[in-house]
TIMILUM-447486 format. One line per field, with one value per residue (C-alpha): residue number from 1; residue in one letter; y, z, x. Coordinates in nm, 4 decimals. Layout:
% residues N
nr: (NUM_...)
rest: (a_...)
c2: (Y_...)
c3: (Z_...)
c1: (X_...)
***
This chain:
% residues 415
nr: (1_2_3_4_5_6_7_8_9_10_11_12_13_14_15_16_17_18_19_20_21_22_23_24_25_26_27_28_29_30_31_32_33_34_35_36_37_38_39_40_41_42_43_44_45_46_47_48_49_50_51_52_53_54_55_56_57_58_59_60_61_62_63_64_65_66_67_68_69_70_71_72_73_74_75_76_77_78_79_80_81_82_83_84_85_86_87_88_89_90_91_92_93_94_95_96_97_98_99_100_101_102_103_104_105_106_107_108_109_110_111_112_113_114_115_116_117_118_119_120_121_122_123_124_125_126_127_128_129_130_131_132_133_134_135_136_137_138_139_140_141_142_143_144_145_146_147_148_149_150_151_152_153_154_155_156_157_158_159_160_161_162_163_164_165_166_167_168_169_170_171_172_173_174_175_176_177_178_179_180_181_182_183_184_185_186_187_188_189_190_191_192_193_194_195_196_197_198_199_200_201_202_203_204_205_206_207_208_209_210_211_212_213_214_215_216_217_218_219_220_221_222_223_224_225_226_227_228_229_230_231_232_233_234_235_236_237_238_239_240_241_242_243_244_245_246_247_248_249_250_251_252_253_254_255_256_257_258_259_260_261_262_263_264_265_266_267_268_269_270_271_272_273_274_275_276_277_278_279_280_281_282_283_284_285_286_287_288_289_290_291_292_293_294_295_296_297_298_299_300_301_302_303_304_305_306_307_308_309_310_311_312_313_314_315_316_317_318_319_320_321_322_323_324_325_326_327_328_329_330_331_332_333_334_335_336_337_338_339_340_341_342_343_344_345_346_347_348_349_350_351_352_353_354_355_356_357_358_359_360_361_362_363_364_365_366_367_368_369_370_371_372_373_374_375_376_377_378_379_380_381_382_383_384_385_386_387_388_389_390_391_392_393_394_395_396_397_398_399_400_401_402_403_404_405_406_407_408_409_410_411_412_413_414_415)
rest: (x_x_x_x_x_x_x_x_x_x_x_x_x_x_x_x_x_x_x_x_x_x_x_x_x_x_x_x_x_x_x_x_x_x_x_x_x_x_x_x_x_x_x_x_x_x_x_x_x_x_x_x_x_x_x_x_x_x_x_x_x_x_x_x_x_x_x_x_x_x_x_x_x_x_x_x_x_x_x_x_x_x_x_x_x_x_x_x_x_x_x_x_x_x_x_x_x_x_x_x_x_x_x_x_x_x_x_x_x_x_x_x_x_x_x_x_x_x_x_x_x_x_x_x_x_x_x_x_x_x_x_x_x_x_x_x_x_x_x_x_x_x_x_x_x_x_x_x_x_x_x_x_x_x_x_x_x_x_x_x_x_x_x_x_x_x_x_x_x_x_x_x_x_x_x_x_x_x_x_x_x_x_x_x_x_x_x_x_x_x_x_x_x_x_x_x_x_x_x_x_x_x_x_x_x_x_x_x_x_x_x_x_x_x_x_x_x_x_x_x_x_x_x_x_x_x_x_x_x_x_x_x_x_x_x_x_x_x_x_x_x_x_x_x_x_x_x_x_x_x_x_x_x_x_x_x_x_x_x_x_x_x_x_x_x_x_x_x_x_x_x_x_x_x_x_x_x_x_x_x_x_x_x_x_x_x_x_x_x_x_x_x_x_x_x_x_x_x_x_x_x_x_x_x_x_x_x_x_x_x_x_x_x_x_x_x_x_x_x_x_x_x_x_x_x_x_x_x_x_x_x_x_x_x_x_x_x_x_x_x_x_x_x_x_x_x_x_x_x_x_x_x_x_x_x_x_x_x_x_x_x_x_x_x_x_x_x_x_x_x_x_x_x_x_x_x_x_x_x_x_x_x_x_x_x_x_x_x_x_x_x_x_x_x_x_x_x_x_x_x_x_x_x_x_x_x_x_x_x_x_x_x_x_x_x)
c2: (11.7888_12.1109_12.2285_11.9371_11.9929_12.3593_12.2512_11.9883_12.1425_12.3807_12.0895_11.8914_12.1640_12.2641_11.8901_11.8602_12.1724_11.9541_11.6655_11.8853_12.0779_11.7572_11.6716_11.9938_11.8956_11.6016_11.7396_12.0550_11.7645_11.5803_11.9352_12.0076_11.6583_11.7470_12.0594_12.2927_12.6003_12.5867_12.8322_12.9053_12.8319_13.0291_12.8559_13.0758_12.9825_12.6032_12.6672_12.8686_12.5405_12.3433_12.5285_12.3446_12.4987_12.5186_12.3162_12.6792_12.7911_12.6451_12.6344_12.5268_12.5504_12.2397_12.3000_12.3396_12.1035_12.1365_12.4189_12.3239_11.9654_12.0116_12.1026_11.8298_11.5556_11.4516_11.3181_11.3474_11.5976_11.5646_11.2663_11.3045_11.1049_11.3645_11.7483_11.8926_12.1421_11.8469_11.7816_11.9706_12.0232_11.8431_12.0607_11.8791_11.8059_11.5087_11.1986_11.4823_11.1864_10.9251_10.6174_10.3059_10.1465_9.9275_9.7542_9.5798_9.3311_9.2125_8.9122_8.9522_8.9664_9.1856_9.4270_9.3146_9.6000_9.8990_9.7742_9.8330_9.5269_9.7078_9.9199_9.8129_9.6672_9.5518_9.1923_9.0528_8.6745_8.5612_8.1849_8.0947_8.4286_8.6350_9.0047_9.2422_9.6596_9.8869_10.1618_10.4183_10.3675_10.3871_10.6766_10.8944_10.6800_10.5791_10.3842_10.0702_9.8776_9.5371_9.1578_8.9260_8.5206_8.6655_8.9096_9.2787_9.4491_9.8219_9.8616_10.1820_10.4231_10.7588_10.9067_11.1439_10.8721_10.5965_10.3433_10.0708_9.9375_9.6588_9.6266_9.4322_9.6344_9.4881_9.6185_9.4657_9.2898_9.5596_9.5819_9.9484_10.1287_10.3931_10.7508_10.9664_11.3079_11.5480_11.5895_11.4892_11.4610_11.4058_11.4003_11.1305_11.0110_11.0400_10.7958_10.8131_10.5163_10.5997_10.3923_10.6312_10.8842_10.8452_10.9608_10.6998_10.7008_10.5094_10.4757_10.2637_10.1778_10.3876_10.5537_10.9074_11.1015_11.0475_10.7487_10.4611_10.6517_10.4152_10.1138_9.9678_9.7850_9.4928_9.4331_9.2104_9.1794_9.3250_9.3350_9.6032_9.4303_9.4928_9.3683_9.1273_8.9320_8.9305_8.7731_8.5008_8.3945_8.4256_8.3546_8.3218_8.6345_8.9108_9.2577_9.6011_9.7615_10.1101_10.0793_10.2554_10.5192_10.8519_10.9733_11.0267_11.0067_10.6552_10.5830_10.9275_11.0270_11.4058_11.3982_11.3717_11.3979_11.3741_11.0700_11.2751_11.2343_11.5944_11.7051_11.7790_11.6023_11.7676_11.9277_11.7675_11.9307_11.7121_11.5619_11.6340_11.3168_11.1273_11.1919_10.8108_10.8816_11.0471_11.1960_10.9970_10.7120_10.3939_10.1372_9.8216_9.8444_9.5500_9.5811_9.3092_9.2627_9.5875_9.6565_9.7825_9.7321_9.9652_9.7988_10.0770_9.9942_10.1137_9.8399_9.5594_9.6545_9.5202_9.2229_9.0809_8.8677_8.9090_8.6848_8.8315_8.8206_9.1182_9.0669_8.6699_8.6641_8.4687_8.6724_8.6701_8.9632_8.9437_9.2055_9.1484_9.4608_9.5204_9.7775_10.1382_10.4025_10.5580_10.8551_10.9650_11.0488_11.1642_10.8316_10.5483_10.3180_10.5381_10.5328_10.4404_10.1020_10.1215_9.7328_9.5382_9.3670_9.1213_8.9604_8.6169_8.3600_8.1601_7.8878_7.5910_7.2634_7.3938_7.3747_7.7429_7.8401_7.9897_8.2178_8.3240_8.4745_8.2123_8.2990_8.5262_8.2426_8.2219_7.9112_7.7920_7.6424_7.3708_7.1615_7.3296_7.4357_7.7264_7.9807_8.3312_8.6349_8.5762_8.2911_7.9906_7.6962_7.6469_7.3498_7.0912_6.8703_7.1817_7.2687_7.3595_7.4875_7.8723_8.0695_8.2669_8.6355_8.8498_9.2448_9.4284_9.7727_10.0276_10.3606_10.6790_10.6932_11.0781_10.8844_10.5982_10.7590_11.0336_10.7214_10.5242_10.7280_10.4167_10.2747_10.0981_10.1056_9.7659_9.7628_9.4408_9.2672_9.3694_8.9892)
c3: (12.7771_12.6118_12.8711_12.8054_12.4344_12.4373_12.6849_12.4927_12.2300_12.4637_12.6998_12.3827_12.2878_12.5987_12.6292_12.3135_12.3750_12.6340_12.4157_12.1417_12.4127_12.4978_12.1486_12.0481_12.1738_11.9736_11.6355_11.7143_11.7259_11.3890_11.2329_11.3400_11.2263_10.8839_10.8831_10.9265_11.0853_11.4170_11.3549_11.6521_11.6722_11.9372_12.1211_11.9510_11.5967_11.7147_11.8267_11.4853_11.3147_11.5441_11.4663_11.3203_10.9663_10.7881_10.4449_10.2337_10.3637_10.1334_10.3470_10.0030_9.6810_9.4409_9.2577_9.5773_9.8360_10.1681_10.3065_10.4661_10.2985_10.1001_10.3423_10.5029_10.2720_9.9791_9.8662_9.4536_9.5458_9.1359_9.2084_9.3885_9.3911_9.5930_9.6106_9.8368_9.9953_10.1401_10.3199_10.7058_10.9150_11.2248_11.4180_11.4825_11.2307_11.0071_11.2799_11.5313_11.6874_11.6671_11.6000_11.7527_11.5193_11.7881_11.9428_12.2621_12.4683_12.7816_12.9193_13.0526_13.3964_13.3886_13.1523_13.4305_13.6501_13.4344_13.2437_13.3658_13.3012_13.0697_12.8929_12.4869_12.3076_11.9664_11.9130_11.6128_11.5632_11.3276_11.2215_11.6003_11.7416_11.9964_12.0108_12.2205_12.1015_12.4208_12.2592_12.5802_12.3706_12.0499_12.1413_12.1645_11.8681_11.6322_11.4714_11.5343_11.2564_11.3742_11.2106_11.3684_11.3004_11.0086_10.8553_10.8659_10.9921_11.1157_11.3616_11.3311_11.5197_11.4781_11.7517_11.6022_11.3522_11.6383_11.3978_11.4893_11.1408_11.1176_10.7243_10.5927_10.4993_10.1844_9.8778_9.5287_9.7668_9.9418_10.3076_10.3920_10.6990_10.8570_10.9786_11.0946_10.8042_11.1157_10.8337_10.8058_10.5277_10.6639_11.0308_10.9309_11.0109_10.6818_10.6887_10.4374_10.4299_10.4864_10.1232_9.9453_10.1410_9.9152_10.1657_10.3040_10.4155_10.7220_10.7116_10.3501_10.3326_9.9625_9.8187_9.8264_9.7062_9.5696_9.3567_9.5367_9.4995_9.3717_9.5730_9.8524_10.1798_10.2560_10.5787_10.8370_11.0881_11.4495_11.6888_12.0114_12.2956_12.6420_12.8021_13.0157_12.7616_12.5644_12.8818_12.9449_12.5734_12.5577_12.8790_12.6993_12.4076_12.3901_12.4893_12.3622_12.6117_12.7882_12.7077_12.3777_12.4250_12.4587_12.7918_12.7636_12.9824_12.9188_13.0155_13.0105_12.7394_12.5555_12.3657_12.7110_12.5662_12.2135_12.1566_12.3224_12.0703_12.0571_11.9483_11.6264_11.5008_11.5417_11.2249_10.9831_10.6723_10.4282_10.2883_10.5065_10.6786_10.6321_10.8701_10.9730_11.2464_11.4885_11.3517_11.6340_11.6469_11.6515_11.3831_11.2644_10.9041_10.6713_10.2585_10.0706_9.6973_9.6807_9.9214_10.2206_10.5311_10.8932_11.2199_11.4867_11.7793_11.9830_11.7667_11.8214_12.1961_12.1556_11.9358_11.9855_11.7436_11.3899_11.0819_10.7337_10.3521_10.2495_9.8988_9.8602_10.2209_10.5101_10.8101_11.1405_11.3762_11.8091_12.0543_12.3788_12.7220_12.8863_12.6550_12.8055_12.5150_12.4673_12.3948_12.6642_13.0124_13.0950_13.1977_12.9464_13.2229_13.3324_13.0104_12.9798_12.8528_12.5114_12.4206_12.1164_11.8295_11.5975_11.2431_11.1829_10.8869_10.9164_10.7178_10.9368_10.7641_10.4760_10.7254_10.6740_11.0688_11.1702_11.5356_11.8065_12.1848_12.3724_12.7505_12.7192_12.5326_12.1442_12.0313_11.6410_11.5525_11.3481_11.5907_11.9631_12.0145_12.2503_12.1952_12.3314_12.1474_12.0570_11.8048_12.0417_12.0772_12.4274_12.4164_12.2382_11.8928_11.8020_12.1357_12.1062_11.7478_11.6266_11.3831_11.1362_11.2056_10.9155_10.8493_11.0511_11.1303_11.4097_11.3371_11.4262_11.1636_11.0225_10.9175_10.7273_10.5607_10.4399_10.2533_10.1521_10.1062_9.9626_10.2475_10.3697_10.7602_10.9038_11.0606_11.2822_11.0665_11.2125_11.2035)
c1: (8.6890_8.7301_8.9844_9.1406_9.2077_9.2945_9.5983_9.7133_9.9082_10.0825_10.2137_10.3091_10.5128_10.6711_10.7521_10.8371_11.1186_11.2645_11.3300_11.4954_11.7162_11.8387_11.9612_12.1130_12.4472_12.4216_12.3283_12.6528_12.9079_12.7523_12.6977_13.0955_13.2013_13.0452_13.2221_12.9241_12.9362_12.7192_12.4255_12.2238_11.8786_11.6365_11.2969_11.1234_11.2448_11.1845_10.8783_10.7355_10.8841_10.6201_10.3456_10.0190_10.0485_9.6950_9.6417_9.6307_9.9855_10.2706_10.6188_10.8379_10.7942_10.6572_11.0486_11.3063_11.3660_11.2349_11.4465_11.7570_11.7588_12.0429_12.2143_12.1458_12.1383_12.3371_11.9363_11.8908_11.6370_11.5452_11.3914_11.0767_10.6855_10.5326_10.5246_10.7422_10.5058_10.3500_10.6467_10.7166_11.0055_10.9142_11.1937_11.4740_11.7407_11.9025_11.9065_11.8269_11.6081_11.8853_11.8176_11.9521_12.1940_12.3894_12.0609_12.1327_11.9104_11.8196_11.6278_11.2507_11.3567_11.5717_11.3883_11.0414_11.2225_11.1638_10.8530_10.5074_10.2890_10.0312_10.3050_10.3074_10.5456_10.6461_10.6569_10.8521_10.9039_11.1129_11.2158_11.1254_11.3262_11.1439_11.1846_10.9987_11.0557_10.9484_10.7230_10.8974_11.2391_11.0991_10.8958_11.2308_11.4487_11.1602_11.4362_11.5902_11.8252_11.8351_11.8822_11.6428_11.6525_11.8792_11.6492_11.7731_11.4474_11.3743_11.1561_10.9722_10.7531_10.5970_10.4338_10.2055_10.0480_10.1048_10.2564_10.4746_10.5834_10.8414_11.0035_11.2771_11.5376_11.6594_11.6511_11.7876_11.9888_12.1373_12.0630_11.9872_12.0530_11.7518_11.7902_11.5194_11.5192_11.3353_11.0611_10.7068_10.4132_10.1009_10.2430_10.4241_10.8082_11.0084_11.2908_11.6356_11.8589_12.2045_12.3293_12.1627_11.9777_11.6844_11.3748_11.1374_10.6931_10.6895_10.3633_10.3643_10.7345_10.7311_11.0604_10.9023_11.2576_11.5980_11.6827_11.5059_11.1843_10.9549_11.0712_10.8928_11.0017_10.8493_10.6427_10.6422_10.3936_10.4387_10.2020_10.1802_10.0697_10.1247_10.4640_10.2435_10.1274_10.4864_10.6360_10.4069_10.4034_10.7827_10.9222_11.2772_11.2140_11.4787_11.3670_11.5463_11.7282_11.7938_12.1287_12.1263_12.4246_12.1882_12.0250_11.6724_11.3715_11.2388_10.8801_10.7807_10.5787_10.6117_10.3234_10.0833_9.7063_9.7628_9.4889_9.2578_8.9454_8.8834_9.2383_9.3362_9.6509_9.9732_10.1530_9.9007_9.8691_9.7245_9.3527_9.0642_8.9826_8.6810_8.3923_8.2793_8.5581_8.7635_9.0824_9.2272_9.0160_9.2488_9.2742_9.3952_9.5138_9.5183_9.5996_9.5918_9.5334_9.4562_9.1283_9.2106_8.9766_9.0033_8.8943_8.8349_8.9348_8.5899_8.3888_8.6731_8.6120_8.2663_8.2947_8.6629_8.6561_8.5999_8.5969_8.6631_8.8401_9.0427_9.1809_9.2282_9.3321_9.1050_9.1655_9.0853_9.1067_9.1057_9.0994_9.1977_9.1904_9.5265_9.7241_9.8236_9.8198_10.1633_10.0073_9.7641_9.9242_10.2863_10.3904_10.3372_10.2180_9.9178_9.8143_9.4746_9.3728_9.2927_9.3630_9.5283_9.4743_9.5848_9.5315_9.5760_9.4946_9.2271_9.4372_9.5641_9.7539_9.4781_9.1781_8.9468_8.8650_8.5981_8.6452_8.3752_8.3777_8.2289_8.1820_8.5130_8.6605_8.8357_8.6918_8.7060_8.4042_8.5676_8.7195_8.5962_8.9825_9.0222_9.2724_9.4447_9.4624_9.8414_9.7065_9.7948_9.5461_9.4927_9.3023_9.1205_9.2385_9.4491_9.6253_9.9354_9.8973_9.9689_9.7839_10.0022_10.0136_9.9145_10.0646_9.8042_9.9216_9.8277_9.7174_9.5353_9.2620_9.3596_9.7122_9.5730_9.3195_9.5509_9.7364_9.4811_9.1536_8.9832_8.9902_8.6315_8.5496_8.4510_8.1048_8.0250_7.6893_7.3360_7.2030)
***
């Protein structure tokens, strides 16, 4: 294992290399466009930008912008909710990881020919419209701007945090587009809508900088799951396709290793993180009323089903086996299986359900209904029913605690 985690950040960044190389091209015609002079950049001044900087070294100072920003940016950098040493260059530049603005889709046979069955994906649903988000194109766009069942959404997803975040992207009315800024706090993607350029927190959809700062997108839910289980639930959903206009390596992964348990996150500079975990240990998030409750993954493994309030919300949570992680191997699909999980209501037509595992089975104790994972009665007087999917959020523990330090760490009850 140790072997194992002293190679990891080398192949990340030699990986990582590649991806950038690809994109330089890209970012000289934008750079040109915007009448800047092309500057060139060496590996090895890439590669000092990727280094893990230590939480006593301060890359900016409190009063300047991140270095290069203005540049970059026409951001009202005087506006600001966070200290800009906590903000890092994650190496490439302004939408140097472009995000898809144009989203095309396919149907689930043809998109069945390029997706392994345990590969995840983001499922959004939306006024009875299906859309499944491959994590392999998100995992090189992070960004998609997209109108589902006539919602603007972005669908969002940082690798190193392992977040796939779905918002509305309406604010005061105004429907904002979503760039990726090339920085990170906390590991995390930094957003900027293009309106404005005001700079975004993926991970809690806050205004951080510029003159939205103090706003906050809403969230919808969106669940990763494995394609499998998105196709037989919706046999006629829309899945994002490979056609997005840029060539890169789909279904290979560049951060290969990174949720190994032993590795230290990558470019995190931030709180240390609390000790009841892993620093990679995965979790399901939920926030409501103000408590906030973590479900690691390694005790949902064990329980799959769990019953509880957070806030003045009645929640249910189910686990199901079948997921590849995104983030373990070079290809996505020989990812190991790490599973998924989900947060529902417990509310039906005003009924309060109550869940347990019986014989490998969802069953409510109410009314004997079965059901799957995905919140669909199987059986019984409710078949044919659907819970009401909750905002539950993936992360890697380190990311959400960083946020939300307050955070308490479900433990399964001992009777």
């Amino acid at each position: 294992m140790k072997n194992k985690m002293i190679l990891v950040l080398p192949i990340l960044l030699i990986l990582f290399l590649a991806a950038c190389t690809s994109q330089k091209e890209e970012i000289l015609i934008e750079d040109q466009a915007n009448g800047v002079e092309p500057t060139e950049t060496s590996e090895s001044e890439i590669v000092e930008k990727r280094e893990i900087v230590t939480p006593t070294q301060n890359l900016f100072d409190n009063s300047s912008p991140p270095t290069g920003a203005e540049r970059e940016f026409t951001t009202d950098f005087s506006i600001s909710a966070v200290p800009f040493n906590e903000i890092l260059s994650g190496g490439p530049s302004k939408d140097g990881i472009p995000p898809i603005d144009n989203p095309q889709f396919t149907s689930i046979e043809a998109a069945d020919q390029w997706l392994d069955p345990r590969e995840p994906v983001i499922l959004v649903s939306i006024d009875q419209a299906v859309k499944a988000y491959p994590i392999q194109i998100l995992m090189w766009h992070e960004i998609v701007n997209d109108t589902l069942g006539d919602i603007p959404i972005v669908v969002s997803f940082c690798p190193l945090c392992n977040t796939a975040i779905v918002f509305e992207r309406t604010i005061d009315g105004e429907v904002l587009d979503f760039g990726t800024t090339g920085r990170l706090r906390f590991s995390n993607l930094i957003m900027y809508d293009r309106q404005t350029e005001s700079w975004w927190q993926q991970a809690t959809g806050e205004g951080i900088v510029g003159t939205l700062t103090g706003n906050k997108l809403s969230l919808l839910p969106g669940a990763m799951i494995a394609w499998e289980d998105f196709k037989n639930a919706h046999p006629d959903g829309l899945v994002l396709s490979r056609e997005t206009g840029h060539n890169r390596p789909y279904g290979t992964n560049p951060y290969a290793g990174y949720d190994d348990v032993d590795n230290i996150p990558f470019l995190y500079r931030g709180p240390e993180t609390p000790g009841e975990l892993s620093p990679v240990d995965r979790i399901l998030a939920l926030d409501f009323d103000g408590e906030t409750v973590a479900y690691p993954y390694r005790v949902l493994a064990d329980v799959r089903v769990v019953n509880d309030r957070v806030g003045n919300q009645d929640v249910v949570i189910f686990w199901a086996p079948g997921t590849a992680s995104a983030l373990d191997a070079q290809f996505i699909s020989d990812g190991q299986d790490v599973g998924s999980a989900i947060a529902f209501s417990r509310i039906l037509d005003g009924q309060e359900l109550t869940f347990q595992l019986d014989d490998d089975r969802i069953v409510d104790e109410e009314t004997g209904s079965t059901w799957d994972f995905l919140g669909h009665a199987l059986s019984g007087p409710l078949e044919g029913e659907q819970l009401e999917e909750v905002v539950g959020v993936n992360y890697l523990w380190f990311a959400w605690a960083a946020f939300k330090p307050e955070t308490q760490i479900y433990q399964p009850s001992s009777e």
